[in-house]
C-alpha positions in Angstrom: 0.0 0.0 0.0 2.6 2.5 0.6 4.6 1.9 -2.4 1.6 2.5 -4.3 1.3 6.2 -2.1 5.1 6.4 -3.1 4.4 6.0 -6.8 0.5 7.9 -6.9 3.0 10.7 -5.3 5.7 10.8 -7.9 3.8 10.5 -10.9 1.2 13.8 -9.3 4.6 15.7 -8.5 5.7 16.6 -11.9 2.3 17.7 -13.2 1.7 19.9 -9.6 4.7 21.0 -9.9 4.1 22.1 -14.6 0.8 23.2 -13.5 2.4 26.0 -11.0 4.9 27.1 -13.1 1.8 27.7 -15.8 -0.3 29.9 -13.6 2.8 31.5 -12.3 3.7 35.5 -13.2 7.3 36.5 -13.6 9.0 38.6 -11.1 10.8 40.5 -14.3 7.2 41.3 -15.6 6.5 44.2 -13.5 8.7 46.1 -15.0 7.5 45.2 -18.8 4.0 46.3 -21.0 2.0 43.9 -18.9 2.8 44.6 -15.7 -0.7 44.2 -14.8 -0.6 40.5 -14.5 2.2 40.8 -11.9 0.8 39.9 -8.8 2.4 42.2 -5.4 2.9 40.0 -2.8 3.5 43.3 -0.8 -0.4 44.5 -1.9 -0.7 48.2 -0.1 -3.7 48.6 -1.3 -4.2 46.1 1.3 -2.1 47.7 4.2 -3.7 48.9 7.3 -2.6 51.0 9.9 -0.3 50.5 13.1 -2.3 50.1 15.7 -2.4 52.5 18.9 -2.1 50.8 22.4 -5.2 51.1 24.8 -5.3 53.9 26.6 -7.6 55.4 28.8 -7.8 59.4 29.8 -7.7 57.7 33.2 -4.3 56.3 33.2 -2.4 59.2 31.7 -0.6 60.5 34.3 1.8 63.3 32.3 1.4 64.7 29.1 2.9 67.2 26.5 2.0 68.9 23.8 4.9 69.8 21.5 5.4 70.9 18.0 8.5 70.0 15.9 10.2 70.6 12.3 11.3 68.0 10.1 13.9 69.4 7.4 13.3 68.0 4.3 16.8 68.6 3.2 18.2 66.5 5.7 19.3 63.0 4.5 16.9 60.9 6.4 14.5 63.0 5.7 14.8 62.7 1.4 11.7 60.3 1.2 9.6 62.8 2.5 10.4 65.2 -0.4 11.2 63.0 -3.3 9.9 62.0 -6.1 8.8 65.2 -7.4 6.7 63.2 -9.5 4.9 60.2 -9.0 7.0 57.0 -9.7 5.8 53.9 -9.0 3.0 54.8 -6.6 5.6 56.6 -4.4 4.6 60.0 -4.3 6.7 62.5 -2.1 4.5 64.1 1.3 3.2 67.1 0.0 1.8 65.0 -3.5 0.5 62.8 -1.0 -1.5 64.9 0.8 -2.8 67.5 -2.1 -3.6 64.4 -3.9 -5.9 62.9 -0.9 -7.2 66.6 -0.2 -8.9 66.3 -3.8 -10.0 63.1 -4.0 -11.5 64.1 -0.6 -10.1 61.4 1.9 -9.6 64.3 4.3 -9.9 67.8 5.0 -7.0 70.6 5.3 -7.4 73.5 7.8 -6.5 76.8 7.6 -3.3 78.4 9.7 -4.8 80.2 12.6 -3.7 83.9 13.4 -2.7 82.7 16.8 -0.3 80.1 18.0 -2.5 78.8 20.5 -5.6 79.1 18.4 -7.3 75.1 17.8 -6.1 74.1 14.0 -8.9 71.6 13.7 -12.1 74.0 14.0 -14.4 72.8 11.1 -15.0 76.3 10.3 -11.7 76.6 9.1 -12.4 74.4 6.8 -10.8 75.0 3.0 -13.4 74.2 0.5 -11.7 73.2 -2.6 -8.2 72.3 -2.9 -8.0 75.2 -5.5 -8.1 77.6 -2.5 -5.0 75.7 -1.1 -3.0 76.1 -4.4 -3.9 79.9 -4.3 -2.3 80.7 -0.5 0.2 83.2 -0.6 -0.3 83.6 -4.6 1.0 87.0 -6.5 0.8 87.9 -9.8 3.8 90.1 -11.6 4.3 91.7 -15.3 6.4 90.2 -17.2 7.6 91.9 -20.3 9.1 90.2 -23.5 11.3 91.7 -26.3 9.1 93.9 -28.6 6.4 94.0 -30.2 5.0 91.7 -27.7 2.9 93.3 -24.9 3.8 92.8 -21.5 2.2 89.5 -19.9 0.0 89.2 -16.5 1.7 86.0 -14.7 0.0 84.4 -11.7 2.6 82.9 -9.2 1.3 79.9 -6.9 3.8 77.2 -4.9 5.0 74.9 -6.0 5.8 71.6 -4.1 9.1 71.9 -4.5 8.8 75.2 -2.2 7.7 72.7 0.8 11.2 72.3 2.7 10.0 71.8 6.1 7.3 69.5 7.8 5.7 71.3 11.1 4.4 68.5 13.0 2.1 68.7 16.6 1.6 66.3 18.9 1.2 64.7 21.8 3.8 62.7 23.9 2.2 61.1 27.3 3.3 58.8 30.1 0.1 55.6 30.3 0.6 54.0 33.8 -1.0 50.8 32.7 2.1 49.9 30.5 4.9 52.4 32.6 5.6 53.5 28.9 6.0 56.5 27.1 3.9 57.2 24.0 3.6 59.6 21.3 1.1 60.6 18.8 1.0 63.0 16.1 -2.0 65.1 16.2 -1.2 67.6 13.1 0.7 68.0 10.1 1.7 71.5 8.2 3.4 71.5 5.6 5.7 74.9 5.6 7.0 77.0 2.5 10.2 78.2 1.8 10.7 80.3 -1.3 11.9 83.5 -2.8 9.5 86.5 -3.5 8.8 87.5 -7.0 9.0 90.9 -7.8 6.9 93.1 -9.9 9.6 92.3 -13.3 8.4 88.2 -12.4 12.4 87.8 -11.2 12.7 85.8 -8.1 14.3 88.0 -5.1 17.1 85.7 -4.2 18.4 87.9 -1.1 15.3 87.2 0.6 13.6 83.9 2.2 10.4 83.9 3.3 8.6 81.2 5.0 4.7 80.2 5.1 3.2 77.7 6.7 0.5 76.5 4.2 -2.1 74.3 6.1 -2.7 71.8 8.8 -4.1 68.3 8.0 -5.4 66.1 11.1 -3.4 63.3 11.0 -5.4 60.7 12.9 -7.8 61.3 9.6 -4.9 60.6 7.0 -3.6 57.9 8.9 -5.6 55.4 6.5 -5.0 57.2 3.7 -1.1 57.4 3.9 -1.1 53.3 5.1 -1.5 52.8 1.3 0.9 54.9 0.1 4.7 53.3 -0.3 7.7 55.2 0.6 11.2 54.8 -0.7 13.6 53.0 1.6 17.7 54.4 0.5 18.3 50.6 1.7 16.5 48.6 -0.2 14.2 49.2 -3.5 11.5 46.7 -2.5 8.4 49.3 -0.2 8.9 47.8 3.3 6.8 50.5 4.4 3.8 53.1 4.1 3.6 56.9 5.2 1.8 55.7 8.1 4.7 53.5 9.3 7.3 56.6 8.7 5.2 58.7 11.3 4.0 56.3 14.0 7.6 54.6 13.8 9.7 58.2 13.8 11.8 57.3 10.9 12.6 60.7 10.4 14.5 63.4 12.0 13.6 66.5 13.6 13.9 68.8 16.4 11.7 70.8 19.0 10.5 74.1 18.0 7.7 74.6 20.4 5.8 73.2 23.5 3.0 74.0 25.3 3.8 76.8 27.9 1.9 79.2 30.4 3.1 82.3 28.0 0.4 81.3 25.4 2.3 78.6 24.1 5.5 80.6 22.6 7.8 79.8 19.9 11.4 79.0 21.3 12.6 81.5 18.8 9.9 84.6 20.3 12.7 84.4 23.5 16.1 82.7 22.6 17.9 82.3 19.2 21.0 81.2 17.4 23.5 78.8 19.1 20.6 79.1 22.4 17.5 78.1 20.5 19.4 75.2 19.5 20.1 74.5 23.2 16.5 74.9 24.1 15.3 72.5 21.6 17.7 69.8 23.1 16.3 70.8 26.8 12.7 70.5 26.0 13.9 66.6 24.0 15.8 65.9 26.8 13.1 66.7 29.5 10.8 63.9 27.5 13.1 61.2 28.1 14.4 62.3 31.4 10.9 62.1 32.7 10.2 58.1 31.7 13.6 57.4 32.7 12.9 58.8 35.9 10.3 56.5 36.2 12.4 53.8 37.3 14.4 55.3 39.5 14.5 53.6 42.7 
């Protein structure tokens, strides 16, 4: 009985084995006219996010609001701002997040006056993502050689204008789990260009910067699960937007925390070679404070 198993086994084994290799998909084909057929094993359409921990208002014992500033020129930082254009699915942050605004998988708030004022007020509300692309827009003359007549030119950003990343949220200490946590609440995107004059020529002795608009992150948080970013170690997407963020693979540093004088930028009271200082103080207070923890 078992040699005929054995032989039932061997004979099936080929054709299992010709029968796999017809329904299979090249790897190569992804990259060819019918790429279409290839079959992701690493599906993001399928991703989902990372999941919080529990918590409960309850068992927060210390919390902090802070805001911080991720450079985008920084080299850690380079998958946040590239590609410029869409390749691949990867799209940089700022095409990410324009692109979600208008197929309306979130809204984008406006920049309140005041630092202290609530970003997420639904009455700050934008209603088209046309209004976005016109913040901060100018127009200039430009004139050409002769005969032609001088030429209105409207001047919006552009998304390679977006060098920094403001970022607010929340770090807090859960006693259930004697861990520290953090969460990012909002995400501005901040734009750093040179003013056009009246003659359309770009001002280069002066930088200005303008923060755009704020985006609620815990309602992006399934958008940017799907969206693949580049990893400068290895081509294959190990990871969404969402993983970047809740993970901290990115670099930044402290520009604000909540305070009693109306929540103050670092820069309103110290600068240079200081602010710097301050900005390590306030990161350094974070982890002191869960270290302290387990002191004896």
């Amino acid at each position: 009985m078992k040699a005929i198993i054995k032989i039932a086994l061997l004979t099936m084994l080929p054709l299992w084995a010709f029968s796999q290799q017809q329904g299979a998909v090249r790897f190569t084909e992804k990259y060819g006219p019918f790429n279409s057929t290839y079959k992701q094993e690493n599906d993001f359409a399928k991703r989902e996010v990372v999941p919080y921990p529990f918590v409960r208002e309850a068992d927060v014992m210390w919390r902090k609001v802070t805001w911080e500033i991720i450079d985008l020129r920084e080299k850690m930082n380079l998958p946040l701002f590239y590609p410029t254009d869409t390749i691949d699915q990867r799209k940089s942050l700022i095409n990410a997040i324009m692109d979600g605004i208008e197929n309306n998988q979130f809204n984008a708030f406006k920049v309140p006056f005041k630092l202290n004022a609530f970003e997420f007020d639904m009455a700050n509300v934008f209603r088209s993502p046309q209004e976005i692309r016109d913040i901060g827009m100018s127009s200039c003359t430009y004139t050409p050689p002769p005969p032609d007549p001088p030429v209105q030119i409207t001047v919006r950003w552009e998304p390679e204008e977006i060098k920094q990343i403001l970022i607010k949220e929340v770090w807090y200490f859960n006693s259930k789990d004697s861990k520290l946590h953090n969460e990012i609440i909002g995400i501005c995107p901040i734009r750093e260009y040179h003013p056009v004059n009246n003659d359309c020529e770009r001002d280069t002795t002066i930088t200005l910067r303008q923060r755009l608009f704020w985006v609620y992150y815990p309602d992006v948080r399934n958008y940017f699960s799907k969206i693949p970013v580049y990893s400068m170690e290895n081509d294959k997407p190990m990871y969404s937007y969402d993983d970047l963020f809740v993970y901290r693979f990115f670099n930044s540093y402290f520009v604000q925390e909540a305070n009693v004088y109306n929540d103050r930028l670092i820069t309103d009271y110290v600068t240079g070679r200081e602010a710097q200082l301050e900005s390590e103080r306030i990161k350094q207070d974070i982890f002191d404070f869960e270290q302290d923890m387990w002191e004896n």
